[in-house]
C-alpha positions as CSV (number, residue, x, y, z in Angstrom):
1,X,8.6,1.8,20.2
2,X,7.6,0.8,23.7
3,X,3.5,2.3,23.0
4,X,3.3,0.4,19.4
5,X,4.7,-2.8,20.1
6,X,1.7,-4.3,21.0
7,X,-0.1,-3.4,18.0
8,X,2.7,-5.0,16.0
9,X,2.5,-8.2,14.4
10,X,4.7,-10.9,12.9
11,X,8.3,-10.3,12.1
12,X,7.5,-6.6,12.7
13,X,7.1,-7.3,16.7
14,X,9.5,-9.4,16.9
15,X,12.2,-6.8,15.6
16,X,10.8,-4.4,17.6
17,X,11.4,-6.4,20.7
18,X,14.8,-7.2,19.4
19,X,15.3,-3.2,19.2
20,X,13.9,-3.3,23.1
21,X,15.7,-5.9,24.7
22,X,18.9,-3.8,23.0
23,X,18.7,-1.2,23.6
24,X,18.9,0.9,27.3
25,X,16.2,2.4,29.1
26,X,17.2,5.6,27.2
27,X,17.7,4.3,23.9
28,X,21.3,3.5,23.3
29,X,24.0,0.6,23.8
30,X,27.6,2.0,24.1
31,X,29.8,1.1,20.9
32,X,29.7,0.7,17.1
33,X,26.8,-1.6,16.0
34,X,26.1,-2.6,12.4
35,X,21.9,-3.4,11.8
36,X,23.5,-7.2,11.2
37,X,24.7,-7.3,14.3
38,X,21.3,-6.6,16.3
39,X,19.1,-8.1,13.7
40,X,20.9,-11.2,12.2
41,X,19.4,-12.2,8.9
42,X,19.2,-16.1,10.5
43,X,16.6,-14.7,12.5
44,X,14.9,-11.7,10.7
45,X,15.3,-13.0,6.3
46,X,12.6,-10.4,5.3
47,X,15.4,-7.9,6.5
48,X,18.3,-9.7,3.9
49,X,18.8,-6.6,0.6
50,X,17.6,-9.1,-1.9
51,X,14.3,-8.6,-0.8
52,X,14.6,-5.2,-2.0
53,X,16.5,-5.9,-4.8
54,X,15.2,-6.5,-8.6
55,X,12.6,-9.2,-9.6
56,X,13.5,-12.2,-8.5
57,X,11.8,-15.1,-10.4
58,X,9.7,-16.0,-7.0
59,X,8.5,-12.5,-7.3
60,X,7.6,-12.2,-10.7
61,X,6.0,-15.7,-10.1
62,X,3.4,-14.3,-7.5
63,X,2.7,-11.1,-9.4
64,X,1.6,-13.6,-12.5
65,X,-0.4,-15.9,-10.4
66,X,-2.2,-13.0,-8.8
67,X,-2.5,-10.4,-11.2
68,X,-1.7,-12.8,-14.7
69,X,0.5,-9.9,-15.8
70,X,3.6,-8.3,-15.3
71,X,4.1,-5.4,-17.3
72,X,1.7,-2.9,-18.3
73,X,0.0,-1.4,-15.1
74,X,0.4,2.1,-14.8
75,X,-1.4,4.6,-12.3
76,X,-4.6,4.8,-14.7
77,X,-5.0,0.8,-14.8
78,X,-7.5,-0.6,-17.6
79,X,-11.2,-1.8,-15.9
80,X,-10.8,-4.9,-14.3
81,X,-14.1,-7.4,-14.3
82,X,-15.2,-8.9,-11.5
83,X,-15.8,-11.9,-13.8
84,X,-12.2,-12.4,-14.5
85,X,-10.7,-15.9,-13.5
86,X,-7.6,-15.0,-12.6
87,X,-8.4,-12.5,-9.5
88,X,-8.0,-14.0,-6.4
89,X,-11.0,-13.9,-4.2
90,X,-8.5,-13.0,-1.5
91,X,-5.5,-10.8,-2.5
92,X,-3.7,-10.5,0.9
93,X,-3.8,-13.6,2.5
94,X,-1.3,-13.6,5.5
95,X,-2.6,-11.1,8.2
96,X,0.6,-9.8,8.6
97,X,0.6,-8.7,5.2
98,X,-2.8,-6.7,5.7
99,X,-1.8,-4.9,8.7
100,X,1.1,-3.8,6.7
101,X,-0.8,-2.7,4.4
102,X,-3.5,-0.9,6.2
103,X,-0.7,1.0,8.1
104,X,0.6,2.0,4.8
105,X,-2.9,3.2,3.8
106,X,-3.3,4.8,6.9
107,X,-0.2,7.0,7.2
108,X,0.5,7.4,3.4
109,X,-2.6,6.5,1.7
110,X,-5.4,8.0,-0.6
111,X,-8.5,6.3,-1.0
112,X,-10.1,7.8,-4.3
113,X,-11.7,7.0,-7.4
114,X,-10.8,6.7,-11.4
115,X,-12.8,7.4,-14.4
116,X,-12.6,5.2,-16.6
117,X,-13.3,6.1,-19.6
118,X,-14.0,2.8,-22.0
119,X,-16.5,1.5,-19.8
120,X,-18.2,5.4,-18.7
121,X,-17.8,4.3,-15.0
122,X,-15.9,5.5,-11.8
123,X,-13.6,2.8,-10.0
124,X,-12.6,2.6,-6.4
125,X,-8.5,3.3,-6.2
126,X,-6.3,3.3,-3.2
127,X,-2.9,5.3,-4.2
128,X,0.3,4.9,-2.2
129,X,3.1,8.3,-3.0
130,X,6.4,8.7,-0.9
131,X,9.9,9.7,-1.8
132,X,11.4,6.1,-0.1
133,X,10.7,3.6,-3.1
134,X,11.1,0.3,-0.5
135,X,7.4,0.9,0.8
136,X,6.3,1.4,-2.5
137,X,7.9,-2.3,-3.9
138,X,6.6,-4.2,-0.9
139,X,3.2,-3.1,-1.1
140,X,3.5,-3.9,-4.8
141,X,4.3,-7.2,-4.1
142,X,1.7,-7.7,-1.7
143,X,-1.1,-6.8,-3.7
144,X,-0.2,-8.6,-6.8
145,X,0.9,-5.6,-9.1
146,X,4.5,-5.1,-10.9
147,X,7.0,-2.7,-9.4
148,X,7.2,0.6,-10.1
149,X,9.0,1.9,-12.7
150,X,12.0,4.7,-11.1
151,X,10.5,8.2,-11.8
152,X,12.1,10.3,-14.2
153,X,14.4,13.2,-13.3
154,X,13.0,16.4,-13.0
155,X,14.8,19.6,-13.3
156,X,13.9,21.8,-9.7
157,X,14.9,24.5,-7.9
158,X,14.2,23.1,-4.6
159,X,17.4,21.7,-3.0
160,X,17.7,17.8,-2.1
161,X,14.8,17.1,-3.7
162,X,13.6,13.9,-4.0
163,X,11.4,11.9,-6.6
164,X,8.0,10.7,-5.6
165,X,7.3,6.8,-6.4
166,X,3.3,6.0,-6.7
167,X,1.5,3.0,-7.0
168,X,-2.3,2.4,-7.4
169,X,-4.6,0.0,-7.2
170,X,-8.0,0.8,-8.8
171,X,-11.2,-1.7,-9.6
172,X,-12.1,-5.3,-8.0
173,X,-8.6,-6.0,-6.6
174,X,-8.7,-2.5,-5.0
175,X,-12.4,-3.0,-3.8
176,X,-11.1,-6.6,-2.1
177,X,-7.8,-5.1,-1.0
178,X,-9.6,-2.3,1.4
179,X,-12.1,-5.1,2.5
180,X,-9.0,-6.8,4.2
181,X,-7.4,-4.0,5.2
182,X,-10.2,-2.3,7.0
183,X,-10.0,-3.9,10.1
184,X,-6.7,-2.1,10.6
185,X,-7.6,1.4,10.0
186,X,-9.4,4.2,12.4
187,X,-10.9,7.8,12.0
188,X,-11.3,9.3,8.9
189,X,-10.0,6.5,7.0
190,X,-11.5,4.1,8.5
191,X,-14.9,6.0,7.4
192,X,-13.7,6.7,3.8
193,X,-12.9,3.6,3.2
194,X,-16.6,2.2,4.9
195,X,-18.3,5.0,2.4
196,X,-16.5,3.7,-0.3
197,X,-17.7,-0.2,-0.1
198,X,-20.9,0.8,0.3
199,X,-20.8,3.2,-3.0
200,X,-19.4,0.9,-5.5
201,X,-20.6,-1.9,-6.6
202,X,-19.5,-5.6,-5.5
203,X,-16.9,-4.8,-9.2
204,X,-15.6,-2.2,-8.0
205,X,-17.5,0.5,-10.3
206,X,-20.0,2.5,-10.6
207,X,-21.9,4.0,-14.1
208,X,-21.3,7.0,-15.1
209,X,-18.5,10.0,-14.1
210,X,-18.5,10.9,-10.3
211,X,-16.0,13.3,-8.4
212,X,-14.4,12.3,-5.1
213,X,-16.4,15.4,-3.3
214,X,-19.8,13.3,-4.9
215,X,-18.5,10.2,-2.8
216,X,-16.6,11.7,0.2
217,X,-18.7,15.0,1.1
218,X,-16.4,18.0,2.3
219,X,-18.4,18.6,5.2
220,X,-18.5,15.0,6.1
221,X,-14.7,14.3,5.4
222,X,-13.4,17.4,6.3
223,X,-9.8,16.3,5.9
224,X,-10.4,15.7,2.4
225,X,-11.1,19.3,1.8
226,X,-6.9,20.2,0.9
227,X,-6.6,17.0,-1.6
228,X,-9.9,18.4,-3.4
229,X,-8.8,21.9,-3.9
C-alpha cells in the first residue's frame, strides 16, 4: 500500500492514506474494527452499499445520456457510427474515473476486436471478465453501458466455483474510451492498445474480417500468444 499510494488518485488515495495513518508499522491495530469505523461513509460516500446496489434512477439517467439506451447491449454489441449524435466526444470525463479504468484494463483487461457482421467490418473491443461482479458494475457505469446481466448457473465439477461476469465495449465508444485511458497503462498494453488506434479507423472499424493475430502479431505481442491459441 505504502509503494502505490502515490500513483493513486482521488478518493482512492485518500482511503489509502486512511488505511496508513491506521494502521501500525506492521499492518494491524489491536481490537475489533468494522470497515465503517476506519472509513466513515461522511468522509468516503463512494464506499456507502447503494452504490453497488441496483439501478438507481441517477444511474440509469447517465447510462441514457451517454449511451441513449439502457437495455439491449450484450457482449457482441450492434456497430456504432461515428456519426451518431448521442456519443459523447468524451466518455470518461473525471480523471479519476480514467485511471480507474485503465488499471482495470491493465490488470483484468483484453483489448481485441469484433466482427461485425452487418456492416463486413472488424471493431476495436476492450472486454473486462472476473468472478467479483462490483468491478464489472462500476466500469459499466463509467463508460456509459447498462449493467450486466448475473450469469446463469452452470453445472461443474470444480469445487467453489465461481461465475465469471463480462462486459465489453466495442466500436467508437471503445476507440475513445482507450484514447483516455492510455495514459495510464505500460508494457504490453500500453503497446496493444497504441497498435490498435493506429489500425482502426477514427469509427472505430475497419472493412473487411481481420483476426487479432492480423492486428497484434505473435512475435510482436508475445503475451498474446495463450489468448490466441
Amino acid at each position: 500500500m505504502m509503494e502505490i499510494t502515490p500513483f493513486l488518485l482521488g478518493e482512492k488515495r485518500k482511503k489509502a492514506e486512511k488505511a496508513l495513518d491506521f494502521s501500525s508499522p506492521y499492518g494491524n491495530h489491536r481490537g475489533c474494527y468494522r470497515n465503517g469505523d476506519i472509513w466513515p461513509r461522511s468522509e468516503f460516500p463512494l464506499r456507502t452499499k447503494r452504490r453497488g446496489s441496483a439501478s438507481s434512477p441517477i444511474t440509469i439517467a447517465r447510462a441514457v445520456r451517454v449511451s441513449g439506451h439502457v437495455s439491449g447491449w450484450s457482449s457482441q454489441p450492434e456497430a456504432e457510427s461515428s456519426e451518431r449524435p448521442d456519443m459523447p466526444t468524451v466518455v470518461i470525463g473525471a480523471m479519476e474515473d480514467r485511471s480507474w479504468v485503465g488499471w482495470l484494463a491493465q490488470g483484468e483487461g483484453c483489448t481485441g476486436s469484433h466482427y461485425a457482421k452487418k456492416v463486413n467490418s472488424t471493431a476495436i473491443e476492450l472486454s473486462i471478465l472476473m468472478t467479483d461482479p462490483a468491478p464489472i458494475v462500476q466500469f459499466s457505469d463509467i463508460v456509459g453501458l447498462p449493467r450486466p446481466a448475473k450469469p446463469k448457473p452452470i453445472q461443474t465439477a470444480t469445487p467453489n466455483y465461481k461465475p465469471k461476469w463480462r462486459k465489453s465495449v466495442t466500436g467508437l465508444r471503445a476507440l475513445r474510451v482507450l484514447r483516455e485511458i492510455q495514459p495510464f497503462l505500460f508494457g504490453e498494453k500500453s503497446r496493444e492498445v497504441t497498435r490498435a488506434l493506429t489500425f482502426f479507423s477514427r469509427s472505430g472499424y475497419r472493412d473487411g474480417c481481420l483476426r487479432p493475430i492480423e492486428i497484434w502479431p505473435p512475435e510482436e505481442f508475445p503475451l498474446r500468444r495463450r489468448l490466441e491459441a
